[in-house]
C-alpha positions as CSV (number, residue, x, y, z in Angstrom):
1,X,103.3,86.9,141.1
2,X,103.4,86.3,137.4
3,X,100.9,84.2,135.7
4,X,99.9,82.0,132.8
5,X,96.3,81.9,131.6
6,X,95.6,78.7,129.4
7,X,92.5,79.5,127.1
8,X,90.6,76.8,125.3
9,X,89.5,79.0,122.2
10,X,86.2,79.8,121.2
11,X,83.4,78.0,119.5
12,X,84.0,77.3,116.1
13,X,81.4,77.4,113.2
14,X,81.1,73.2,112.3
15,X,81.6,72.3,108.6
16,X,81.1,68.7,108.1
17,X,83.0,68.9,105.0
18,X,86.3,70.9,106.1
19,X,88.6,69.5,108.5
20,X,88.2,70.7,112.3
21,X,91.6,72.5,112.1
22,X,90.6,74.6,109.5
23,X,87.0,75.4,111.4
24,X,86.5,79.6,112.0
25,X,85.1,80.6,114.9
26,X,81.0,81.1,114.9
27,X,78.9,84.0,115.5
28,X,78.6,83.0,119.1
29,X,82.4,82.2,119.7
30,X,83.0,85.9,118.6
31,X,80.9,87.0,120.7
32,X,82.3,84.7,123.8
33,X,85.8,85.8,122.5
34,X,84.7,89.2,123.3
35,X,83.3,88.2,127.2
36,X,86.5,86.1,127.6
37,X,88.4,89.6,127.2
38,X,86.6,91.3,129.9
39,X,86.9,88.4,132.2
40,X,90.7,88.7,131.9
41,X,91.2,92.0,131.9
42,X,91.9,92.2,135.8
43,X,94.5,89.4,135.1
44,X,96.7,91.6,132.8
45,X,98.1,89.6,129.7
46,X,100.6,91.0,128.4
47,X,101.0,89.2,125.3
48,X,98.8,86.7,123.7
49,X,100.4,83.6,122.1
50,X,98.0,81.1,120.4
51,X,97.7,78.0,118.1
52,X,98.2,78.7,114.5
53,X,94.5,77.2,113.8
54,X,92.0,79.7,112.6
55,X,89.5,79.3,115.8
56,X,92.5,79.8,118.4
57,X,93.9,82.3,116.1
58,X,90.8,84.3,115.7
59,X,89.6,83.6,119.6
60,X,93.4,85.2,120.2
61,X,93.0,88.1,117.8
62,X,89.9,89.3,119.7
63,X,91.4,89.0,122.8
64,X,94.5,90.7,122.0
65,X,92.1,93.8,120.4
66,X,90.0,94.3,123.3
67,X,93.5,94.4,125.7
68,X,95.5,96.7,123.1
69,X,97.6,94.0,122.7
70,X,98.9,91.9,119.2
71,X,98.6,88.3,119.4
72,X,101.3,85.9,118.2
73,X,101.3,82.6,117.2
74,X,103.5,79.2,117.4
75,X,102.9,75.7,115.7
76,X,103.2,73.9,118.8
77,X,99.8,75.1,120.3
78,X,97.9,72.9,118.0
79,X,95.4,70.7,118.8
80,X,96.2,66.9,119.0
81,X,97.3,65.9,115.9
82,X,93.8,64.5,114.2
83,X,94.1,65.4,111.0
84,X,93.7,61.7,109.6
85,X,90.0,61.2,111.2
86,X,87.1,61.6,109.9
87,X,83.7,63.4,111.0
88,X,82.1,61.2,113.5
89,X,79.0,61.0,115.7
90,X,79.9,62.7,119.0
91,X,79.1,59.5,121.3
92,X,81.7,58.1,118.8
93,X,84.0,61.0,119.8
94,X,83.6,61.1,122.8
95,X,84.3,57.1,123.1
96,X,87.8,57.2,121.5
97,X,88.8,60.2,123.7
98,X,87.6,58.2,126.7
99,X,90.0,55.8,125.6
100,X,92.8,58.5,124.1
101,X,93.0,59.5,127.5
102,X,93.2,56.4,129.5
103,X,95.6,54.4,127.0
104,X,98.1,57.6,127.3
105,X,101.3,55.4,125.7
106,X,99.2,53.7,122.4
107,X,98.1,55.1,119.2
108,X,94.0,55.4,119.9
109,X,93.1,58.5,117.5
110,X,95.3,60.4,115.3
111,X,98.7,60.7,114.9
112,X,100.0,61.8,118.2
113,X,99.4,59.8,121.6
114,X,97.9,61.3,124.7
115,X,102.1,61.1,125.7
116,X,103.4,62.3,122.6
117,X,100.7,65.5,122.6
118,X,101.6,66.1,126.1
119,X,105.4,66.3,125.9
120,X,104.8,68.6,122.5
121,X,102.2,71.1,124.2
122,X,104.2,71.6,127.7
123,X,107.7,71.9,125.9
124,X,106.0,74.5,123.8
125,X,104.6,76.4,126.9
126,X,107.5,75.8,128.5
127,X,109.5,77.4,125.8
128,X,107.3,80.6,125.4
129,X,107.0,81.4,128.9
130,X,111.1,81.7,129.0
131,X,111.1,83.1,125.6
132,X,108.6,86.1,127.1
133,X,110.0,86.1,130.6
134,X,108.2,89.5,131.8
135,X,104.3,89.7,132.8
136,X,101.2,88.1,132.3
137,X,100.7,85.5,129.5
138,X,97.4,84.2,127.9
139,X,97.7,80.8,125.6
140,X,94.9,80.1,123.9
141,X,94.8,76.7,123.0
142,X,92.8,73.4,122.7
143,X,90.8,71.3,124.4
144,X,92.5,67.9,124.2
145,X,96.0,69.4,124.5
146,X,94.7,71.9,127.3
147,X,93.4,68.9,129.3
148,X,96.9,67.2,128.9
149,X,98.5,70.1,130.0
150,X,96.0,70.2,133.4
151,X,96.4,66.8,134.0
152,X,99.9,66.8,133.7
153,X,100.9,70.4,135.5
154,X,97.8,70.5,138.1
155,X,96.7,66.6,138.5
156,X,93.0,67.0,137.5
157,X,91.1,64.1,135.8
158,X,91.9,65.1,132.2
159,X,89.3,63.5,130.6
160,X,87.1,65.2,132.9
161,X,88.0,68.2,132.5
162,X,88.2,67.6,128.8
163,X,84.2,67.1,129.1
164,X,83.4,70.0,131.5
165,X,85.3,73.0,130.1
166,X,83.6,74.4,127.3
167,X,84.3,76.8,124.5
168,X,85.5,79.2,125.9
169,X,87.0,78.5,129.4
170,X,90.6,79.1,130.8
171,X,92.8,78.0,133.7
172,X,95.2,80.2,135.5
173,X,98.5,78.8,137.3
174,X,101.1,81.0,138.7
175,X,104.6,80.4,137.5
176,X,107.1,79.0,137.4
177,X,105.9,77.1,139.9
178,X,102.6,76.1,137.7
179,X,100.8,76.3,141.1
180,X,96.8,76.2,139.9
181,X,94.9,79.3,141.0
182,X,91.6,78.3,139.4
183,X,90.0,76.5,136.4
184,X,87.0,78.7,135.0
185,X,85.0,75.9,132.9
186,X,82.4,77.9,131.0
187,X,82.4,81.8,130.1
């Protein structure tokens, strides 16, 4: 039964002064990148597809390495569209995706609504998976597109889930009938 593996990349190195789509991953996210790898090696990607930001990217470089594989990238992978807010105190953060989440149709933070991020992010899955129709596929994505995505393809809480899975963590749903095998929230 084929499957997709949706990754939430790596922990990124935190630069107040550079925007969080541009954020590398840290020391520590390397090194997480590297135990993500071994935890889906018994799954089998055979290609890994990521976000075109540098801490997807780089989490999906590693990955691809350790497998023998080469990772691609697509646009449509990238986080909710926040490039218009500023650095904020996480209880701050964390308050406006409370209500991001729960106001899915209005304009709470960024430029994209919860809706408009959703449709983007499963059109784009949607589109690789039939684009690469053989094997095993990992996505590594993010976390506010990745909960989205769960919410929308498994049901889960996605502000929830949002808060418990943690950099890295991954869910795996068999396709194409995006039936949820299990949600791994911390590597």
């Amino acid at each position: 039964m084929r499957k997709v593996i949706l990754i939430k990349h790596a922990k990124p190195l935190v630069q107040e002064n550079v925007p969080s789509h541009d954020w590398s991953l840290s020391e520590d996210g390397r090194a997480k990148a590297l135990l993500l790898a071994e935890r889906l090696r018994p799954l089998a990607p055979g290609l890994v597809i990521s976000s075109k930001e540098p801490k997807a990217l780089q989490t999906a470089q590693i990955l691809a390495q350790a497998l023998g594989l080469s990772p691609k990238a697509s646009q449509g992978l990238a986080e909710h569209d926040r490039s218009n807010v500023p650095m904020m105190s996480s209880p701050e953060f964390i308050s406006l995706m409370a209500l991001f989440f729960k106001n899915r149709t209005r304009l709470v933070l960024g430029l994209e609504t919860a809706v408009q991020a959703t449709r983007r992010i499963e059109k784009t899955v949607d589109e690789l998976l039939l684009e690469n129709p053989d094997g095993n596929v990992a996505i590594v994505t993010h976390g506010t597109v990745l909960a989205l995505l769960l919410a929308e393809r498994a049901r889960v809480d996605a502000f929830q889930n949002w808060r418990r899975m943690a950099l890295p963590s991954y869910a795996v749903f068999t396709v194409p009938e995006w039936e949820l095998v299990e949600i791994v929230e911390r590597v």
